[in-house]
mmCIF entry with sequence, helices, sheets and N, C-alpha, C, O atoms, coordinates in Angstrom:
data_MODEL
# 
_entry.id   MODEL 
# 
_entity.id                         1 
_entity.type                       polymer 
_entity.pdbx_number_of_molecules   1 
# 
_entity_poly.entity_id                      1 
_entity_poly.type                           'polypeptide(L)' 
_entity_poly.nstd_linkage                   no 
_entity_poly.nstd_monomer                   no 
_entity_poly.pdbx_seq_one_letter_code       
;(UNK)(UNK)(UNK)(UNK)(UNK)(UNK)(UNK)(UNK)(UNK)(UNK)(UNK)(UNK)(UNK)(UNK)(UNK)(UNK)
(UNK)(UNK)(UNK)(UNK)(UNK)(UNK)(UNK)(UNK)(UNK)(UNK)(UNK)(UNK)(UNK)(UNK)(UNK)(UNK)
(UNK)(UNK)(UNK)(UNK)(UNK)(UNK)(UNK)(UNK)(UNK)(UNK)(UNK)
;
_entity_poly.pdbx_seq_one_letter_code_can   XXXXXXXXXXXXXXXXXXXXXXXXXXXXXXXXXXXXXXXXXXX 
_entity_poly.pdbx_strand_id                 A 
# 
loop_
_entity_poly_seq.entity_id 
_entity_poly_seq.num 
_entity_poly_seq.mon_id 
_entity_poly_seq.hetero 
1 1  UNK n 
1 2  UNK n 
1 3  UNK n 
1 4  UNK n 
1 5  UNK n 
1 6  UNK n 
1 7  UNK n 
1 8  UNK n 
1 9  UNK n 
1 10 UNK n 
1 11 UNK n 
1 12 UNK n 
1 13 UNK n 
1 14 UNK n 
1 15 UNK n 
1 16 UNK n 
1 17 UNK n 
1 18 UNK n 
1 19 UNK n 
1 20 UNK n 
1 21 UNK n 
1 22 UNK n 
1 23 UNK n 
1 24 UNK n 
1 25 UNK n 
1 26 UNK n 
1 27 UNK n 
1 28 UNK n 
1 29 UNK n 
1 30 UNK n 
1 31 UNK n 
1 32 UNK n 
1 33 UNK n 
1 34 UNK n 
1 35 UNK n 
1 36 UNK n 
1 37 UNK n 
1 38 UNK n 
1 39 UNK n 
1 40 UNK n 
1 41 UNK n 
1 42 UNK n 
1 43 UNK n 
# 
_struct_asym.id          A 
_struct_asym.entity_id   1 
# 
loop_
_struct_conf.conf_type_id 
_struct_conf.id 
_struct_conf.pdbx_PDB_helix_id 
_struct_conf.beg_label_comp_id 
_struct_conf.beg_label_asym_id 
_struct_conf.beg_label_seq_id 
_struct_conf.pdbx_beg_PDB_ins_code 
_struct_conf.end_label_comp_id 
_struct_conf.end_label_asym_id 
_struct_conf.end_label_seq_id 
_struct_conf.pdbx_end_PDB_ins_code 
_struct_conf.beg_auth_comp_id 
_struct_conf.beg_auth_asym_id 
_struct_conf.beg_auth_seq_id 
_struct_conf.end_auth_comp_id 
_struct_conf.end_auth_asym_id 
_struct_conf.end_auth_seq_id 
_struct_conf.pdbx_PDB_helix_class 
_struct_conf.details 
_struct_conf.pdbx_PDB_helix_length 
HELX_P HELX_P1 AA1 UNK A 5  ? UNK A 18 ? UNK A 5  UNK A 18 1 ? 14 
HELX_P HELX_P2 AA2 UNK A 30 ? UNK A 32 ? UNK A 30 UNK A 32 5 ? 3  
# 
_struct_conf_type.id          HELX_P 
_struct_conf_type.criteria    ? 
_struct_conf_type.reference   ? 
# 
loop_
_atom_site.group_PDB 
_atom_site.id 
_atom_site.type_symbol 
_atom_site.label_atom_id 
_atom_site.label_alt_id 
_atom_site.label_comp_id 
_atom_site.label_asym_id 
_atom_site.label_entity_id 
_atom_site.label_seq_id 
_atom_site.pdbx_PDB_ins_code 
_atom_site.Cartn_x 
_atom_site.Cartn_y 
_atom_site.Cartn_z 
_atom_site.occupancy 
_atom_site.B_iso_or_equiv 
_atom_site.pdbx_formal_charge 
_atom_site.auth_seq_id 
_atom_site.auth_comp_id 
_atom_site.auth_asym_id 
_atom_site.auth_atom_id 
_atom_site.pdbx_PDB_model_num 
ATOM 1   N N  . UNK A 1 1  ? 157.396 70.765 104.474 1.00 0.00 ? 1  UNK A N  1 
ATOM 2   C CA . UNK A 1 1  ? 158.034 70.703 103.168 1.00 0.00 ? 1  UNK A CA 1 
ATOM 3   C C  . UNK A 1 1  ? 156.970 70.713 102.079 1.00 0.00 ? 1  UNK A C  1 
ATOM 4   O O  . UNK A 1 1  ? 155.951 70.035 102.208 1.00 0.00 ? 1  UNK A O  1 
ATOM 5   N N  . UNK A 1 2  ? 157.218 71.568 100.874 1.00 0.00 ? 2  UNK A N  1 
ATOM 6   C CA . UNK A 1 2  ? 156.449 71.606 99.817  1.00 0.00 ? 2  UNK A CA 1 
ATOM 7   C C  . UNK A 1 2  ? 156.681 70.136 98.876  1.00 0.00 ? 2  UNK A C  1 
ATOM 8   O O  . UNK A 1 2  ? 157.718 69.504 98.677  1.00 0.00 ? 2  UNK A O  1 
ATOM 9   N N  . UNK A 1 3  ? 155.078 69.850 98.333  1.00 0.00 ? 3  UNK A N  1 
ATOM 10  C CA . UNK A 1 3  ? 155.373 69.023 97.343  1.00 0.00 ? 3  UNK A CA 1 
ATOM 11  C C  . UNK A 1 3  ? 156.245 68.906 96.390  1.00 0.00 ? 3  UNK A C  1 
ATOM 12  O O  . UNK A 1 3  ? 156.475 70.018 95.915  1.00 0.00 ? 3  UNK A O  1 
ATOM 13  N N  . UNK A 1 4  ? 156.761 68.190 95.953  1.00 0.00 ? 4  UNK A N  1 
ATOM 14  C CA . UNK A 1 4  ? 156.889 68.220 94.269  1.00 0.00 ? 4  UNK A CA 1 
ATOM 15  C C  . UNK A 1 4  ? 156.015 69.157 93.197  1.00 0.00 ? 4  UNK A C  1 
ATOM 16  O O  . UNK A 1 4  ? 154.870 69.494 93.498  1.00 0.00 ? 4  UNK A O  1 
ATOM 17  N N  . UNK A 1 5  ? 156.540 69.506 92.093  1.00 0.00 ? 5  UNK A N  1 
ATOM 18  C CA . UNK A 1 5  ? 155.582 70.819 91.741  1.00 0.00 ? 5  UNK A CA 1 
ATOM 19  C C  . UNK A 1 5  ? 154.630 69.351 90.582  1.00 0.00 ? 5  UNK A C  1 
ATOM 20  O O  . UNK A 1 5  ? 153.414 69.536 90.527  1.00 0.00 ? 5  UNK A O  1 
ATOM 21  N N  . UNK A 1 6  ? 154.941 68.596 90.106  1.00 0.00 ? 6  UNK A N  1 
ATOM 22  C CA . UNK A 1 6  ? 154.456 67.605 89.709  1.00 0.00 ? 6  UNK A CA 1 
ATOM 23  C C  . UNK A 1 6  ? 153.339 66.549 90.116  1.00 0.00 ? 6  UNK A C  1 
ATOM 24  O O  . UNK A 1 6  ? 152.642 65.796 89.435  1.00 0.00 ? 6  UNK A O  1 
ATOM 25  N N  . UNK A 1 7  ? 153.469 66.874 92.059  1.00 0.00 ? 7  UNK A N  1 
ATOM 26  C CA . UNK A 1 7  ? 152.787 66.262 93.042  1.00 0.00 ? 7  UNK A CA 1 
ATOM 27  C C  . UNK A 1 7  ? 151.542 67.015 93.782  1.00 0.00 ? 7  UNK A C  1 
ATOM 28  O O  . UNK A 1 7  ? 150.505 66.542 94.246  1.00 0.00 ? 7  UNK A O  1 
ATOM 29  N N  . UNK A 1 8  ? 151.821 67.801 93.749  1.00 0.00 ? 8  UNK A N  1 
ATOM 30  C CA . UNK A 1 8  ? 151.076 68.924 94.200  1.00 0.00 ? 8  UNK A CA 1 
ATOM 31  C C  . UNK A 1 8  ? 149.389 69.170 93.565  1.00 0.00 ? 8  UNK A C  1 
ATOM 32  O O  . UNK A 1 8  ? 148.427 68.935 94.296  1.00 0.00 ? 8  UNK A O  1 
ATOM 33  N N  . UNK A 1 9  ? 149.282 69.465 92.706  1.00 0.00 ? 9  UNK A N  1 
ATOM 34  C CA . UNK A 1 9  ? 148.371 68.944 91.540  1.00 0.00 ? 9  UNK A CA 1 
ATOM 35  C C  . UNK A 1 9  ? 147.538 67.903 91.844  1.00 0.00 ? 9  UNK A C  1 
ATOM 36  O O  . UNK A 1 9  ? 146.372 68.035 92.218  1.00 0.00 ? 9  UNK A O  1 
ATOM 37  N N  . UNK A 1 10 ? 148.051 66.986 91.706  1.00 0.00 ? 10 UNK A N  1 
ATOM 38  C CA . UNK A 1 10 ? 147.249 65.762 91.761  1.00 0.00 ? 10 UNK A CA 1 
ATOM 39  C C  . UNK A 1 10 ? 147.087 65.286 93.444  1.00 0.00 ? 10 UNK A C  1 
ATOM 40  O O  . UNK A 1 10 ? 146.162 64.483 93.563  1.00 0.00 ? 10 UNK A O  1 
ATOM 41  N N  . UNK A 1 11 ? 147.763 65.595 94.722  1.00 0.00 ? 11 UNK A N  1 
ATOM 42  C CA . UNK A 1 11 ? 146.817 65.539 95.650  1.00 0.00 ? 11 UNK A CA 1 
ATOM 43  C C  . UNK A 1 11 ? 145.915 66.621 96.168  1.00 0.00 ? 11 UNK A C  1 
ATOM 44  O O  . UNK A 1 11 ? 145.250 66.558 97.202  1.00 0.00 ? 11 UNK A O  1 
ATOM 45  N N  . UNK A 1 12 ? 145.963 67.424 95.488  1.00 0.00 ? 12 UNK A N  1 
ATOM 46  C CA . UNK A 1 12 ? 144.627 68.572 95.743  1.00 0.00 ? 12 UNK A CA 1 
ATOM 47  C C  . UNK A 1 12 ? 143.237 67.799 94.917  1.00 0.00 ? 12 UNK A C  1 
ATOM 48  O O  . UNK A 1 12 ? 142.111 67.703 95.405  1.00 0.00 ? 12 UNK A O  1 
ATOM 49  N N  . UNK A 1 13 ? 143.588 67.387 93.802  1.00 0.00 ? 13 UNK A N  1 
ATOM 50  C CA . UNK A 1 13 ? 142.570 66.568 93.048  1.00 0.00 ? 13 UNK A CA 1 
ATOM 51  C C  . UNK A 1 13 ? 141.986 65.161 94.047  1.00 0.00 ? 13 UNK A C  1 
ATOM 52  O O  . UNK A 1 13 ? 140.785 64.951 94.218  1.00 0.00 ? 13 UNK A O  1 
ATOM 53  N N  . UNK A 1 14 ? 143.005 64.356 94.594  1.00 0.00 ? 14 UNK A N  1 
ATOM 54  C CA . UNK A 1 14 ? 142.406 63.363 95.006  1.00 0.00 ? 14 UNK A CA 1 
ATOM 55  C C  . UNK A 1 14 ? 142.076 63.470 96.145  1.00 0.00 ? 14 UNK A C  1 
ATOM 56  O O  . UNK A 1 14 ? 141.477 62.535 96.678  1.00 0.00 ? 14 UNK A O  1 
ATOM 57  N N  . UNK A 1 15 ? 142.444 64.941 97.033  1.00 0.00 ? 15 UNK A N  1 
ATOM 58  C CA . UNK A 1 15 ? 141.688 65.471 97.992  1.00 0.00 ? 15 UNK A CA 1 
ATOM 59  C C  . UNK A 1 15 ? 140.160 65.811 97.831  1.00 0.00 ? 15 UNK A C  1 
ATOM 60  O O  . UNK A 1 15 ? 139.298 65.714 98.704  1.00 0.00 ? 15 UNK A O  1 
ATOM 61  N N  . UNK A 1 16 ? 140.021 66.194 96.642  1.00 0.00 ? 16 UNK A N  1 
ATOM 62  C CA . UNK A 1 16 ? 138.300 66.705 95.867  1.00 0.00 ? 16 UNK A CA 1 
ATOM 63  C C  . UNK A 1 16 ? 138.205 65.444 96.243  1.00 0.00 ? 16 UNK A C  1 
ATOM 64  O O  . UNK A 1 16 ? 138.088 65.094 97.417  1.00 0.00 ? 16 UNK A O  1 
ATOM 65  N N  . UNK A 1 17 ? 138.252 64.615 95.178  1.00 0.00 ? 17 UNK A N  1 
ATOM 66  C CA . UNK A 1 17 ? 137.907 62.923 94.715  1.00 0.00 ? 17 UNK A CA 1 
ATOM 67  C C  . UNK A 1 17 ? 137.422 62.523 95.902  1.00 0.00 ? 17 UNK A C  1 
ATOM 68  O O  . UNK A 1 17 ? 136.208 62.318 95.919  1.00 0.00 ? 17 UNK A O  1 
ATOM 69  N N  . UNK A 1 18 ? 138.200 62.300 97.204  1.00 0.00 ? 18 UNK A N  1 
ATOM 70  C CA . UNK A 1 18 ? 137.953 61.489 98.321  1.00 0.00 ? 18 UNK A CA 1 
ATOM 71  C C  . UNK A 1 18 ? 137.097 62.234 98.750  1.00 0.00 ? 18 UNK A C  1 
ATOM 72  O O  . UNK A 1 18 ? 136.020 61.640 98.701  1.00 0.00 ? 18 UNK A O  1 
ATOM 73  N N  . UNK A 1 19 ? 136.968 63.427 99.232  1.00 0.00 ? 19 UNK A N  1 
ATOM 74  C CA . UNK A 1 19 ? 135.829 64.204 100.335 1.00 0.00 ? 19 UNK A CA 1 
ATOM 75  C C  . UNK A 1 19 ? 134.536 63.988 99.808  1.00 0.00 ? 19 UNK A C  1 
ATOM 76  O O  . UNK A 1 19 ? 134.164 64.114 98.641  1.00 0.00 ? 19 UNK A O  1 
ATOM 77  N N  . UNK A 1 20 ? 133.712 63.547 101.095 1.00 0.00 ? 20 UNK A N  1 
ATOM 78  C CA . UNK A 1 20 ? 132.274 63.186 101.104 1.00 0.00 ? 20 UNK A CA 1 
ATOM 79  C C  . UNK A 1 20 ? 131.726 64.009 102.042 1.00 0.00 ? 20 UNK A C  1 
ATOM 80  O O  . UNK A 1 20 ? 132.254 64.469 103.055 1.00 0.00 ? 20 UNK A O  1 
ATOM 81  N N  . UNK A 1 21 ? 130.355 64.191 101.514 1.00 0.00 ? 21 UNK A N  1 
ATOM 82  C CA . UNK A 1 21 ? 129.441 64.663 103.041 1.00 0.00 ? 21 UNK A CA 1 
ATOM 83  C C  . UNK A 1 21 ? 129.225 63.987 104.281 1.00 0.00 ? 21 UNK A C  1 
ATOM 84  O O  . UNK A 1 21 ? 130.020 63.176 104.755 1.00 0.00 ? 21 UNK A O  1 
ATOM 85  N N  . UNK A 1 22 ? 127.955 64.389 104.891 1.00 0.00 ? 22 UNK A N  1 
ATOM 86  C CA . UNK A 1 22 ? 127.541 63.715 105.848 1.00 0.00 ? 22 UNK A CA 1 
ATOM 87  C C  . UNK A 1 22 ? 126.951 61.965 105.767 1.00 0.00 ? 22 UNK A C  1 
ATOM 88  O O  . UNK A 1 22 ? 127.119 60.918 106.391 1.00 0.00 ? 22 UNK A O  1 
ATOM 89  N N  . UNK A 1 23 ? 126.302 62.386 104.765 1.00 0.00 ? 23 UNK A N  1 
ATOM 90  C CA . UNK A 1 23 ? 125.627 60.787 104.149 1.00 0.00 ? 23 UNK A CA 1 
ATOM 91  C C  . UNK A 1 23 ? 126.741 60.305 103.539 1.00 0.00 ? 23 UNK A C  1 
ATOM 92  O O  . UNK A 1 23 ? 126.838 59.263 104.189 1.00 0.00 ? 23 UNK A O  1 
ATOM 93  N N  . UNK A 1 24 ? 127.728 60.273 102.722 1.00 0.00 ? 24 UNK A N  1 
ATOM 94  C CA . UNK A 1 24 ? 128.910 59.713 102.302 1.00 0.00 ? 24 UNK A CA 1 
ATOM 95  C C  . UNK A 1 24 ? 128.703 59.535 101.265 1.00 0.00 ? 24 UNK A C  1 
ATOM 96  O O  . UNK A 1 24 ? 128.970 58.667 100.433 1.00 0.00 ? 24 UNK A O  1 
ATOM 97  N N  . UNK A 1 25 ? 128.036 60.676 101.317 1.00 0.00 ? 25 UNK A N  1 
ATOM 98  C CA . UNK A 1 25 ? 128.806 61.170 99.039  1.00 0.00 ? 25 UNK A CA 1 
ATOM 99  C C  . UNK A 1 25 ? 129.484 61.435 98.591  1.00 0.00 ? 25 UNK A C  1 
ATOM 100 O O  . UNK A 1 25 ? 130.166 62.016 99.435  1.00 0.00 ? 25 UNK A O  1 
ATOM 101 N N  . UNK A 1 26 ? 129.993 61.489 97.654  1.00 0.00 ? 26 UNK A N  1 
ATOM 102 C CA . UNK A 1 26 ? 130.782 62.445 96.726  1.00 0.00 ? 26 UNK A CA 1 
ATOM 103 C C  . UNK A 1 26 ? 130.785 63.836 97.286  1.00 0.00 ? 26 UNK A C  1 
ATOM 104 O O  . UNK A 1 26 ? 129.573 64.029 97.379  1.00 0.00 ? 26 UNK A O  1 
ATOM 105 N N  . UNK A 1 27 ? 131.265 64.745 97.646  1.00 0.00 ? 27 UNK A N  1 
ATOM 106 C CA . UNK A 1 27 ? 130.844 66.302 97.720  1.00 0.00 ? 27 UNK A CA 1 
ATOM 107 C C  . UNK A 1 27 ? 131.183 66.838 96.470  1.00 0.00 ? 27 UNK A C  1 
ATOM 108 O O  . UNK A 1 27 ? 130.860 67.942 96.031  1.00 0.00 ? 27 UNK A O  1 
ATOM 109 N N  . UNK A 1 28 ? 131.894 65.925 95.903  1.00 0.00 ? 28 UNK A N  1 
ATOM 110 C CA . UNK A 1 28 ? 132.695 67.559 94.607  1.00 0.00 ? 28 UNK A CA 1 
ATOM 111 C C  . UNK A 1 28 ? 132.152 66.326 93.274  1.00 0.00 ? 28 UNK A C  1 
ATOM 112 O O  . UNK A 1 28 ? 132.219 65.100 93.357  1.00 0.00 ? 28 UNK A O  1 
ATOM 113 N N  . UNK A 1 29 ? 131.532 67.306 91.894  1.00 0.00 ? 29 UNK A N  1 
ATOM 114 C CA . UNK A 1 29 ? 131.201 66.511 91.387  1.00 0.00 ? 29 UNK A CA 1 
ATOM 115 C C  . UNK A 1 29 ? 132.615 66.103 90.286  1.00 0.00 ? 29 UNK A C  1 
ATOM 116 O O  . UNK A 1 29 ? 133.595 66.589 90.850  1.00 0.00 ? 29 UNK A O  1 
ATOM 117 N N  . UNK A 1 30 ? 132.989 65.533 89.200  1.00 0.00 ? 30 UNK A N  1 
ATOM 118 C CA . UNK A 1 30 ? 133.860 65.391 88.470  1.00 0.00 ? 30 UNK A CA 1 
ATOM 119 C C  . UNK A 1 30 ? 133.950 66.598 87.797  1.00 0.00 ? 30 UNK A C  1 
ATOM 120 O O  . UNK A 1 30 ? 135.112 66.840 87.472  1.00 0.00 ? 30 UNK A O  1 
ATOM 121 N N  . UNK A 1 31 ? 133.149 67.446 87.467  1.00 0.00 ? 31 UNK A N  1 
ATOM 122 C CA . UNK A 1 31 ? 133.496 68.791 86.898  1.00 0.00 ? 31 UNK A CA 1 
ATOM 123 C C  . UNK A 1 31 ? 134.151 69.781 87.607  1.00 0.00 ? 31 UNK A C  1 
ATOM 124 O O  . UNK A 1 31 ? 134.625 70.827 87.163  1.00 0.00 ? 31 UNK A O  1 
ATOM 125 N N  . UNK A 1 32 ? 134.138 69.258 89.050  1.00 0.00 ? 32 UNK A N  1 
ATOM 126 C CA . UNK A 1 32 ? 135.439 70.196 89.985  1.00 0.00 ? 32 UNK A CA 1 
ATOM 127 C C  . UNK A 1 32 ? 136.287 70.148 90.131  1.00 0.00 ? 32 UNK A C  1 
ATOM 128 O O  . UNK A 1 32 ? 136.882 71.083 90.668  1.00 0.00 ? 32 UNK A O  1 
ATOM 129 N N  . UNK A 1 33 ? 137.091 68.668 89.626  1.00 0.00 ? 33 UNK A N  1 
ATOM 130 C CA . UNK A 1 33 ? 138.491 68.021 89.511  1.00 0.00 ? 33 UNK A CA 1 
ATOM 131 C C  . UNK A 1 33 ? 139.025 67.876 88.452  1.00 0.00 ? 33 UNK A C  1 
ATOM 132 O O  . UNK A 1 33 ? 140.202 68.117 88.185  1.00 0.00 ? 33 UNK A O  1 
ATOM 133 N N  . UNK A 1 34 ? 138.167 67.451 87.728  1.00 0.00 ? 34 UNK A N  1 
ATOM 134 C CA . UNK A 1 34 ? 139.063 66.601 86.051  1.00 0.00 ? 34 UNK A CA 1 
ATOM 135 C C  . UNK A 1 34 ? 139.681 67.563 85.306  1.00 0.00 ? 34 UNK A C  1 
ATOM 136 O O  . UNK A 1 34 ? 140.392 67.276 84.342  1.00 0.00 ? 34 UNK A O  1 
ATOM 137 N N  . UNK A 1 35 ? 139.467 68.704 85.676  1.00 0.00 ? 35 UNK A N  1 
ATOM 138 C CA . UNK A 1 35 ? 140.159 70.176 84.792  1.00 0.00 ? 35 UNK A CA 1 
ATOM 139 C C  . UNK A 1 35 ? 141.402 70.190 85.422  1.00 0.00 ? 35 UNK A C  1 
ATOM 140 O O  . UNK A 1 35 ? 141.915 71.068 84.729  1.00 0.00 ? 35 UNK A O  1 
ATOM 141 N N  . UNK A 1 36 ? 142.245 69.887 86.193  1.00 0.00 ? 36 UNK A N  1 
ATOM 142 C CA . UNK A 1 36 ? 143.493 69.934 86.654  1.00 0.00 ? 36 UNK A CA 1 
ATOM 143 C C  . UNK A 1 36 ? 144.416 69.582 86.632  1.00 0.00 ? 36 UNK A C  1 
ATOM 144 O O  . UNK A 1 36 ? 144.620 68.455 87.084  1.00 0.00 ? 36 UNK A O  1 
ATOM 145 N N  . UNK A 1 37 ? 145.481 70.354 86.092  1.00 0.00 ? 37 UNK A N  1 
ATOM 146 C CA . UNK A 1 37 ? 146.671 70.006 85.142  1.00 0.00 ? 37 UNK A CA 1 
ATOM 147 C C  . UNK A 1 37 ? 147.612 70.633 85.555  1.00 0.00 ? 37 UNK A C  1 
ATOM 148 O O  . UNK A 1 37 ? 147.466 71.792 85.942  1.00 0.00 ? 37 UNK A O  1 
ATOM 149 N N  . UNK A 1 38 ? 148.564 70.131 85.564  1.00 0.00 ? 38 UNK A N  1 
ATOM 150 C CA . UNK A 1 38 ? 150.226 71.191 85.702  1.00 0.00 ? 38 UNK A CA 1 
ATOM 151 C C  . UNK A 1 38 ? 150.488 72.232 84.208  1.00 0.00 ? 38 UNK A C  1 
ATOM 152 O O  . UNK A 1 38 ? 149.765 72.035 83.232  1.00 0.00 ? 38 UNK A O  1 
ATOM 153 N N  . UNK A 1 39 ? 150.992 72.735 84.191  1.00 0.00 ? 39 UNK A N  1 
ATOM 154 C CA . UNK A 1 39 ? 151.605 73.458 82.360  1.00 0.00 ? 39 UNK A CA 1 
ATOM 155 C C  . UNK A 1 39 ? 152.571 74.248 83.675  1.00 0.00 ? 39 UNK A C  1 
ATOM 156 O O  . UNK A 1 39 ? 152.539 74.500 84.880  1.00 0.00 ? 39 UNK A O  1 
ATOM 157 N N  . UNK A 1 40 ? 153.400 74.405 82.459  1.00 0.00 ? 40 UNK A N  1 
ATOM 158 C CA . UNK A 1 40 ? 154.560 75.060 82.968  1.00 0.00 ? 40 UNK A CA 1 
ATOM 159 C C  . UNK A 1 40 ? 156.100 74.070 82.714  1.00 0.00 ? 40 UNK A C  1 
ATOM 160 O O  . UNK A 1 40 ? 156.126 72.921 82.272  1.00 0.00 ? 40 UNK A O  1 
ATOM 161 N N  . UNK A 1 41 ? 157.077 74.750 83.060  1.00 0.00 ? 41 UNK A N  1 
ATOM 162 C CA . UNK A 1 41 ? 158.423 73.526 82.555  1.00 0.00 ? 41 UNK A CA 1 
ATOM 163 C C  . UNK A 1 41 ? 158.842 72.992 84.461  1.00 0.00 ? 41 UNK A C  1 
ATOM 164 O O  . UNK A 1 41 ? 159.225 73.608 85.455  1.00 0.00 ? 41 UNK A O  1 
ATOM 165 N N  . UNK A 1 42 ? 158.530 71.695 84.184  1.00 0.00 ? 42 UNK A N  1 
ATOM 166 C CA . UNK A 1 42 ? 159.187 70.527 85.032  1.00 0.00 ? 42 UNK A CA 1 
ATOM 167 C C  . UNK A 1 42 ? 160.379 71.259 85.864  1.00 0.00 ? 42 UNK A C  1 
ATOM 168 O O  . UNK A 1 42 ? 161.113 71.947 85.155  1.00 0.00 ? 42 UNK A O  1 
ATOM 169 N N  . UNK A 1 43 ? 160.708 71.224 87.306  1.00 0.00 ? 43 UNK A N  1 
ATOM 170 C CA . UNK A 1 43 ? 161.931 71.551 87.822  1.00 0.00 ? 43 UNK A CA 1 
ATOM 171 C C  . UNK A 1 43 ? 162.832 70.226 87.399  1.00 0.00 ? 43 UNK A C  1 
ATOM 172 O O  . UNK A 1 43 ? 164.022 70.165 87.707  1.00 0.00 ? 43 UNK A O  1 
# 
């Protein structure tokens, strides 16, 4: 089942957010996530 179109969005983001490397970094820096937004009209 597909997300919510509202939901969707924001766990691709906190998918970035959480993923780390090998040493348990960050992999993605905040300039790869924080740009991500819905636009469009709400179902």
């Amino acid at each position: 089942m597909l997300a919510p179109q509202a939901q969707a969005p924001w766990e691709a983001k906190e998918k970035l957010r959480s993923a780390k490397d090998e040493d348990g970094r960050p992999r993605y820096r905040e300039r790869d996530w924080a740009g991500w937004v819905l636009t469009g009209v709400p179902d």
